[in-house]
C-alpha positions in Angstrom: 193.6 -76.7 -6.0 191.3 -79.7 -7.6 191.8 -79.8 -11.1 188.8 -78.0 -12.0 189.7 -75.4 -10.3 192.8 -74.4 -12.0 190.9 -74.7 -15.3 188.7 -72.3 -14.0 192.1 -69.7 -13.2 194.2 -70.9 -16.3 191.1 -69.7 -18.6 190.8 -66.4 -16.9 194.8 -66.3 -16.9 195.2 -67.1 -20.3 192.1 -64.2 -21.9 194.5 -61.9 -22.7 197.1 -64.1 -24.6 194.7 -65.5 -27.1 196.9 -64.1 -30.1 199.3 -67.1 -28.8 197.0 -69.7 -27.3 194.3 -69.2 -28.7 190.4 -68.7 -27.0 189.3 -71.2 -24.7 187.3 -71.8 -21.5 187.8 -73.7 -18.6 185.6 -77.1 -19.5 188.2 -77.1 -23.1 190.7 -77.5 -20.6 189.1 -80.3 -18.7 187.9 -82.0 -21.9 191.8 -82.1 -22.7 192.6 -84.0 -19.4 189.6 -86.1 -20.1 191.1 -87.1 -23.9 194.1 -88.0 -22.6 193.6 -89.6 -19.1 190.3 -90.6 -19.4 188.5 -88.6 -16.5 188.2 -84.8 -15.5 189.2 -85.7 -11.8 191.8 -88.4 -12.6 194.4 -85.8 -11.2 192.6 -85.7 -8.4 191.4 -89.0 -7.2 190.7 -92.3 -8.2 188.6 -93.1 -10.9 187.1 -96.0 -13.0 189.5 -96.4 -15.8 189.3 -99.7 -17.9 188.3 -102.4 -15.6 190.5 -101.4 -12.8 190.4 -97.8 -10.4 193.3 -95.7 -11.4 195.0 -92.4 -10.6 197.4 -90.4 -13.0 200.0 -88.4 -11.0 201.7 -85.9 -12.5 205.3 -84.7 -12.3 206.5 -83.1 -9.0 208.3 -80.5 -10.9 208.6 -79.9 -14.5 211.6 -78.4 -16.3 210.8 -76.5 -19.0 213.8 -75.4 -21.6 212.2 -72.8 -23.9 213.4 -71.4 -26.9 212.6 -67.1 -28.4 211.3 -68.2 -31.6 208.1 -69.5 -31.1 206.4 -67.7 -27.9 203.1 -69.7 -28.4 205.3 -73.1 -27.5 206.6 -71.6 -23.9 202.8 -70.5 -23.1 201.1 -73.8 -23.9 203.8 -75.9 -22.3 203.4 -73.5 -19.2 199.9 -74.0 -19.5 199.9 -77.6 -19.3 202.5 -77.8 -16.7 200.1 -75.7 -14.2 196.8 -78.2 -15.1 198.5 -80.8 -14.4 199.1 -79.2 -11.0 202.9 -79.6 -11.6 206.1 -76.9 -10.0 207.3 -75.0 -13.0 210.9 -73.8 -13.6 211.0 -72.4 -16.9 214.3 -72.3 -18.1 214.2 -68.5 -20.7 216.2 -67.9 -23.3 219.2 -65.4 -22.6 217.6 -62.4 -24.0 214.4 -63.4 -22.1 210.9 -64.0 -23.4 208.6 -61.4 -22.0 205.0 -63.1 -23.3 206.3 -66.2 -20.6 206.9 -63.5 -18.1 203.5 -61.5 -19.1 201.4 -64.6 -18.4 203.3 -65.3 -15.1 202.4 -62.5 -13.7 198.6 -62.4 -14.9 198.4 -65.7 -13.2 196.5 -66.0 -9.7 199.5 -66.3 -6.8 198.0 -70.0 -6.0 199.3 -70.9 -9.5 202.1 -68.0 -9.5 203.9 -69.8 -6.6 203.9 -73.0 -9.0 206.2 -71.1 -11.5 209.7 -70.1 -11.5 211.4 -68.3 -14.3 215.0 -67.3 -14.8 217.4 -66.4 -17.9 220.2 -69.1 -16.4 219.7 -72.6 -15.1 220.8 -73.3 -11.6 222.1 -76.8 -11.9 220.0 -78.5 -9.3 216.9 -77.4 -11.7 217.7 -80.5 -13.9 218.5 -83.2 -11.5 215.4 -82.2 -9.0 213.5 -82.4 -12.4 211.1 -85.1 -12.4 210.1 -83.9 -16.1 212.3 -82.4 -18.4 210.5 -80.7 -22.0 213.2 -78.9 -23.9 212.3 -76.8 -27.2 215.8 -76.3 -29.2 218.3 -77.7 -31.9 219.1 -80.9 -32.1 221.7 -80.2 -30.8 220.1 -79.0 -27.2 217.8 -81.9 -27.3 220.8 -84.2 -27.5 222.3 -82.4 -24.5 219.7 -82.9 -22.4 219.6 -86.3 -23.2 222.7 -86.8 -22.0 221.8 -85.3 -18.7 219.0 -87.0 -18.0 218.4 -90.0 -15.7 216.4 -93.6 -16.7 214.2 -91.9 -13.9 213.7 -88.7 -15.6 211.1 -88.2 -18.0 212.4 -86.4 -21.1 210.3 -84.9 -23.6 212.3 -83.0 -26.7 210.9 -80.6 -29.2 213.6 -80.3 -31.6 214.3 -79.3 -35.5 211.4 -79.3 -37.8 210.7 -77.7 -41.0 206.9 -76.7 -42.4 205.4 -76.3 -46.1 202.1 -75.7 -47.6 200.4 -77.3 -50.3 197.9 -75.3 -52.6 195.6 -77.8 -54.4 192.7 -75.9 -56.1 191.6 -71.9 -55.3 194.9 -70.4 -55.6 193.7 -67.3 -54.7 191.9 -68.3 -51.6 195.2 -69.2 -49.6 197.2 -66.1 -50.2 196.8 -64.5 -47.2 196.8 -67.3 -44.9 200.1 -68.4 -46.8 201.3 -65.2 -46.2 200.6 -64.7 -42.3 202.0 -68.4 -41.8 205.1 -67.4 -43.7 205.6 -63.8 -41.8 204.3 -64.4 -38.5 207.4 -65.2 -36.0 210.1 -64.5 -38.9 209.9 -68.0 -40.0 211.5 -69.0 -37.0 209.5 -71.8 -35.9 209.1 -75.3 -36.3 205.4 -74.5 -38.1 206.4 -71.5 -40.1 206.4 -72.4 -43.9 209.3 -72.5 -45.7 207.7 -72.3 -49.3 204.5 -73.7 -51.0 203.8 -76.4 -53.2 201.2 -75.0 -55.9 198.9 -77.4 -58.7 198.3 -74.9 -60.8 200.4 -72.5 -62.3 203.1 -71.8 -60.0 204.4 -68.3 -61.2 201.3 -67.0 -61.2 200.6 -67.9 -57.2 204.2 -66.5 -56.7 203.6 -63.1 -58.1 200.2 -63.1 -56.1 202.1 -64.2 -52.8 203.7 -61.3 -53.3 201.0 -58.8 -52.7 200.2 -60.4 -50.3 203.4 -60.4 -48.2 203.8 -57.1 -48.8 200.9 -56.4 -46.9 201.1 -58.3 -43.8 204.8 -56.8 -43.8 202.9 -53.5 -43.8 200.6 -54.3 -40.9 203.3 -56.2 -39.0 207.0 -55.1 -39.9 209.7 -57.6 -39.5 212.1 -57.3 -36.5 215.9 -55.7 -37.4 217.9 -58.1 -38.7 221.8 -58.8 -37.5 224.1 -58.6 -39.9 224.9 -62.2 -40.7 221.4 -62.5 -40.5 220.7 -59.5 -43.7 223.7 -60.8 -45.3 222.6 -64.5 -45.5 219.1 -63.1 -46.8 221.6 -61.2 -49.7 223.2 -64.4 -50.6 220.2 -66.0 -51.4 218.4 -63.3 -53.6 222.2 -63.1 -55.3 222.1 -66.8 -56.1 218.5 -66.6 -57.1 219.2 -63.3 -59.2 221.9 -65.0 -61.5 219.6 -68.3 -62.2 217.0 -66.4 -62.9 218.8 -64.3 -65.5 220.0 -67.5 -67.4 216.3 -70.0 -66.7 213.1 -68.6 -67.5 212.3 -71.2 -64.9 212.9 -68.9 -61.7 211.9 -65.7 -60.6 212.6 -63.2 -58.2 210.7 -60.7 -56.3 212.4 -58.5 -54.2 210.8 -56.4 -51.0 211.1 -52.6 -52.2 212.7 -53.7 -55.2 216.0 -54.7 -53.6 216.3 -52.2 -50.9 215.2 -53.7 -48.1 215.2 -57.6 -46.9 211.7 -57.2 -45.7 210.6 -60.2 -47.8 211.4 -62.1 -50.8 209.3 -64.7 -52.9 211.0 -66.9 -55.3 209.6 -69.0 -57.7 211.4 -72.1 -58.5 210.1 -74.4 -61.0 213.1 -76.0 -61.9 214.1 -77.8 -58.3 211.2 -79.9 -56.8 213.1 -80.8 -53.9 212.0 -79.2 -50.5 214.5 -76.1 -50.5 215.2 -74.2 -47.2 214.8 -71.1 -46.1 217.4 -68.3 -44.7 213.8 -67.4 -42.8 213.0 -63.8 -42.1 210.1 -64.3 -44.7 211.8 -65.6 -47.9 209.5 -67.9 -49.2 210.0 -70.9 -52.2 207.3 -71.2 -54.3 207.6 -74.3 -56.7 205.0 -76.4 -58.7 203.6 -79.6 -57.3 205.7 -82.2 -58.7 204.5 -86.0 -59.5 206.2 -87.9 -56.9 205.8 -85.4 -53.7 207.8 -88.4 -51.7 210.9 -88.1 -53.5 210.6 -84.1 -53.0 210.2 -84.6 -49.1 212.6 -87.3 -48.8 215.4 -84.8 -47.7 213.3 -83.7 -44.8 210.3 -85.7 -43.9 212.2 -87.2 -40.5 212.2 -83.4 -39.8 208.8 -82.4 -40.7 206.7 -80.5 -38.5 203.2 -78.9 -40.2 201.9 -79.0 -43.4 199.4 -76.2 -44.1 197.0 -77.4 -47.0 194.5 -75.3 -49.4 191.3 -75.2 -50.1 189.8 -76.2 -46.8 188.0 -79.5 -46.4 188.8 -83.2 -45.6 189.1 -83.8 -49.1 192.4 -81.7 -49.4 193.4 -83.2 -45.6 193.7 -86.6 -46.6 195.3 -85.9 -50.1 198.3 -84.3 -48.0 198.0 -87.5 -45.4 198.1 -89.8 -48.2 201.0 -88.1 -50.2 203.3 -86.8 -47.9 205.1 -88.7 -44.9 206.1 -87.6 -41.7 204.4 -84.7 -41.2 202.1 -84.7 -37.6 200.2 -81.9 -38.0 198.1 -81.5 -41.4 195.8 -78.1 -41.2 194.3 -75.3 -43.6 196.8 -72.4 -44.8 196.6 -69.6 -42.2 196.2 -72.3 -39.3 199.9 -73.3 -38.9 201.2 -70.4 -36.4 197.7 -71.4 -34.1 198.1 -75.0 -33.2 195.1 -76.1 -30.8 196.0 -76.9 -26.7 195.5 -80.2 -27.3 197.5 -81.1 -30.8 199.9 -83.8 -30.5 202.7 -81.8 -30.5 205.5 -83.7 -32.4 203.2 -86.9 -32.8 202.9 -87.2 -29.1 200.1 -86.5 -26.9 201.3 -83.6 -24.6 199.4 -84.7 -21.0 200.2 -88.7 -20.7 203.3 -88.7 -22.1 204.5 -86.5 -18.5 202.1 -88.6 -16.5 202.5 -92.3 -14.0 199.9 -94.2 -12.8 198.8 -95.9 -9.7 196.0 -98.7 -10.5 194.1 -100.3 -7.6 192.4 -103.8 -8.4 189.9 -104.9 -6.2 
């Protein structure tokens, strides 16, 4: 298949899963391939690139190592892996990730037979791997590091943390703050962890929490384990008793307490970025002075900032003021990242790609 034409069966593949990759059409995909390699067909033959003819080839096979907290990262990764006309072995997480599986088996079998998928990983599927991309911990990213060859390409996705910043129109963001902060339990690298708010802080908190309460409504959190509930307990506790002694924090509780649905705490007496349990318990503190010093704890871990109102005004306030970050888009954005974001700072086609140049 050319290029083109697994655009063409990607984009019919991929209709049904827009909730996770969003909607797009086959010439979005080519336009990505152009972006990053510089022509539609440079997959496929030699083209002008620069003064010279050249050719990107991509990976013979790709590893993929996916994570279950983010299903949205396992499809666009898949995605990729198939335009670039790569083999596929997906690499699932023990209890499986049935969206990856869903899209496998919507795809057409000329793509299908460039896509393998188990729950284990055979140990010749790293060392045929010509490409390894591994979503994890640190932790599993240094692991894989340590397997890899100098002729392996090794891409890693690993620990990040996400915020949002409400500048002006505190009302407009709430239920974009809310989805970002509910959808996928907090469990991904672009889920907020709490909001930065100019304005008056309490009053956005006790806003936020209409608001979560009614995306909880329309989309129930999973069951929590038990560490899992009890770590959500020993929050709330710790919260409870500093709010009864400083006027400075407050607590709201999902159901008043009897459930660990969600919790919103407002906490003007720390600035520093404070991190969630996740399972939608969101910080919300006031924007202090030096935003820098409130980061510093965090910004080589950064992953989204989600900013309010919309505009490029508010943008490049959050580019100017905060470091680290490598995605900067409006509140209710952060669970949809675009195909082509630069996923970690780094572009997501060329980094997997070699090149043959012929000069003439």
């Amino acid at each position: 298949m050319t290029t083109a034409e697994r655009a063409a069966a990607l984009a019919a593949a991929a209709r049904p899963f827009a909730e996770w990759l969003g909607d797009f059409i086959a010439e979005d995909l080519l336009e990505l391939v152009r972006v990053e390699l510089g022509h539609p067909a440079i997959l496929d033959d030699f083209q002008t690139h620069g003064n010279r003819l050249s050719r990107a080839v991509a990976p013979r096979k790709i590893l993929h190592v996916l994570s279950g907290n983010t299903p949205h990262a396992g499809l666009q990764t898949l995605l990729r892996g198939l335009l670039l006309g790569s083999h596929n072995r997906c690499k699932l997480p023990a209890v499986g990730l049935p969206v990856v599986s869903a899209f496998y088996e919507a795809l057409p079998q000329a793509l299908a037979a460039r896509v393998e998928c188990s729950e284990s990983l055979p140990p010749d599927w790293v060392s045929s791997a010509n490409a390894l991309i591994v979503f994890g911990d640190d932790d599993a990213i240094a692991h894989f590091h340590g397997l890899a060859r100098a002729d392996q390409i090794l891409c890693g996705h690993g620990h990040r943390v996400s915020l949002g910043i409400v500048l002006d129109d505190l009302t407009g963001s709430l239920v974009g703050a809310a989805r970002d902060a509910s959808l996928f339990d907090q469990r991904g690298c672009l889920s907020p962890h709490g909001f930065y708010i100019r304005g008056d802080s309490r009053a956005y908190a006790a806003s936020l929490v209409d608001a979560m309460a009614a995306f909880n409504f329309q989309h129930p959190r999973r069951l929590l384990a038990p560490p899992e509930a009890a770590a959500i307990r020993a929050v709330r506790e710790d919260y409870r008793f500093r709010a009864a002694n400083d006027d400075r924090y407050t607590l709201w509780l999902s159901d008043d307490g009897r459930s660990t649905d969600w919790t919103v705490i407002h906490d003007a007496a720390n600035p520093a970025f404070t991190t969630s349990p996740l399972d939608r318990v969101v910080f919300v503190k006031p924007l202090p002075a030096d935003l820098g010093s409130a980061l510093a704890g965090v910004n080589s871990h950064l992953g989204a900032i989600g900013y309010w109102p919309q505009g490029l005004d508010s943008a490049r306030w959050v580019a100017e003021h905060v470091s680290g970050a490598t995605r900067i888009c409006p509140l209710g954005e952060m669970q949809r990242p675009p195909l082509a974001w630069h996923q970690d700072g780094a572009p997501v086609l060329s980094s997997l790609v070699r090149w043959v140049d012929l000069e003439l």
